[in-house]
N, C-alpha and C positions, 0 to 999 in steps of 0.2 A: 577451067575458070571457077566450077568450084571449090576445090581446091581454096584460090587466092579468097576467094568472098569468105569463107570459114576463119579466116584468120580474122583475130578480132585485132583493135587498130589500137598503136602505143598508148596513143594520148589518152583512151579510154581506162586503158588498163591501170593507169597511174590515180587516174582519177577516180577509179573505184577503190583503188588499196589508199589514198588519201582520204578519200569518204571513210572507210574501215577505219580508219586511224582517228579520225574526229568522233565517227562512234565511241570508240574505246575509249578516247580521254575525256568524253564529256562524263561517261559512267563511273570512269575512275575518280571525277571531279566529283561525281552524288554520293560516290562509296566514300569517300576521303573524311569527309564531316563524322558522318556514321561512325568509321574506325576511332577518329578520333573521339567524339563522346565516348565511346564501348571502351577506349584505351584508359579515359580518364579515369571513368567511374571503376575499373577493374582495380588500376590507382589505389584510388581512394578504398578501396574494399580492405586489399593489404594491407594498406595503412591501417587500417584502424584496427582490422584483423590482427596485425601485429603489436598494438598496444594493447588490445584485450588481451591478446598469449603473454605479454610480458606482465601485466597484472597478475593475469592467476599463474604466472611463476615465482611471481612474490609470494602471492598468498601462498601458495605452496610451500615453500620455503618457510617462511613462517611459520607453518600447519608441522613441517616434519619439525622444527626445532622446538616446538611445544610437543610435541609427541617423543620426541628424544627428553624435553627435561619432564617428563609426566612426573616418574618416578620423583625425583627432588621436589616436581612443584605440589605434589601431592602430600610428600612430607611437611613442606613448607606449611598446606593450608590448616593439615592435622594438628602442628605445632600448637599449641596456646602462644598469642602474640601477648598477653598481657603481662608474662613475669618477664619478657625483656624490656629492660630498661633503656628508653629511647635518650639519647641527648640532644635536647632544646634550649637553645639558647633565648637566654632569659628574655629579649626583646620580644621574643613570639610566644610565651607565658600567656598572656592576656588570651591570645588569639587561640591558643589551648583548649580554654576555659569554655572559651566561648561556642568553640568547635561540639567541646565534649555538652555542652548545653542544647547545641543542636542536634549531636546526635542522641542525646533521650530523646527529646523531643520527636525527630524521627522517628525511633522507637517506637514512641506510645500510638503516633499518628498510624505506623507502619499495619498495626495490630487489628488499629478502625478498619484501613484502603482492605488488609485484607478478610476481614472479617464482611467488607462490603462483595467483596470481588466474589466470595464463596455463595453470598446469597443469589448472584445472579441468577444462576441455575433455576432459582425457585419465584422470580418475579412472576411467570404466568400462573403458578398456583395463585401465588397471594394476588395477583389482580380479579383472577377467579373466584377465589374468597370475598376479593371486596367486591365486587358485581354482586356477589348473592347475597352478602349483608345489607347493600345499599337498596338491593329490591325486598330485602324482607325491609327495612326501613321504611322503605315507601308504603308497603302493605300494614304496617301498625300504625305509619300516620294517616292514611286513608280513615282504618279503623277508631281508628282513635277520633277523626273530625266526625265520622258517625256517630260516636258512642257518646261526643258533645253534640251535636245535635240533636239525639234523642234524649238526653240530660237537660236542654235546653226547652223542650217541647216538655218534658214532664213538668219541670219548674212550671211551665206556663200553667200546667193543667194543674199543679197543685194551688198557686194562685189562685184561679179561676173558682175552683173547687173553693178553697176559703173567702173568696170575696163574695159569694153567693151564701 
């Protein structure tokens, strides 16, 4: 009799491996979203991943073909561009003129920026400077409104002295 009581009973059995099964697809159901955001952005990472790698394979490419023309572009800059004679067609004459007006102009301005740009370095001296000029300034007009004031009081007294 024990024996039969041991034996567990069909319908139970079905409905325990059914419950297991509902387990598993509810979790499959909470992993599923999960996978799929992590798949998107993974996605999305490549992607972009891959159009940064194809930019700097341009730049690259670019970089080796200016390091391949170094040599020529280097004679290029040494060349003096002034004694080739360019052809301009006369319509853009004016535009020449006016071009080469700008770039003096340029020029002289060029000389100011960088003559400004050199000075930077030395702004805290010279505010330092001027801090200690503008306090001796203060300390000779201090002096100075004493030395009219006691200029002021002598007058009085030499008055005084002659009105008597």
């Amino acid at each position: 009799t024990l024996d039969l009581i041991n034996r567990e009973d069909q319908c139970f059995v079905k409905f325990s491996e059914m419950e297991e099964m509902a387990n598993m697809q509810a979790e499959i159901n909470e992993v599923q979203p999960l996978l799929l955001s992590v798949t998107i952005v993974l996605t999305l990472q490549f992607y972009f991943i891959g159009k940064k790698c194809e930019i700097l394979q341009d730049m690259n490419r670019h970089l080796e073909a200016v390091l391949k023309e170094k040599r020529t572009l280097r004679k290029m800059l040494i060349k003096p561009r002034c004694q080739e004679s360019l052809p301009i067609e006369a319509t853009f004459h004016k535009y020449v003129v006016e071009l080469l007006a700008d770039a003096v102009t340029f020029i002289e301005n060029l000389e100011s920026h960088l003559q400004t740009v050199r000075s930077i370095p030395q702004i805290p001296n010279v505010m330092k400077n001027m801090d200690t000029a503008l306090t001796k300034t203060e300390m000779l007009v201090m002096e100075l409104e004493e030395l009219a004031d006691q200029i002021l009081k002598w007058s009085k007294l030499q008055k005084d002295v002659y009105s008597d």
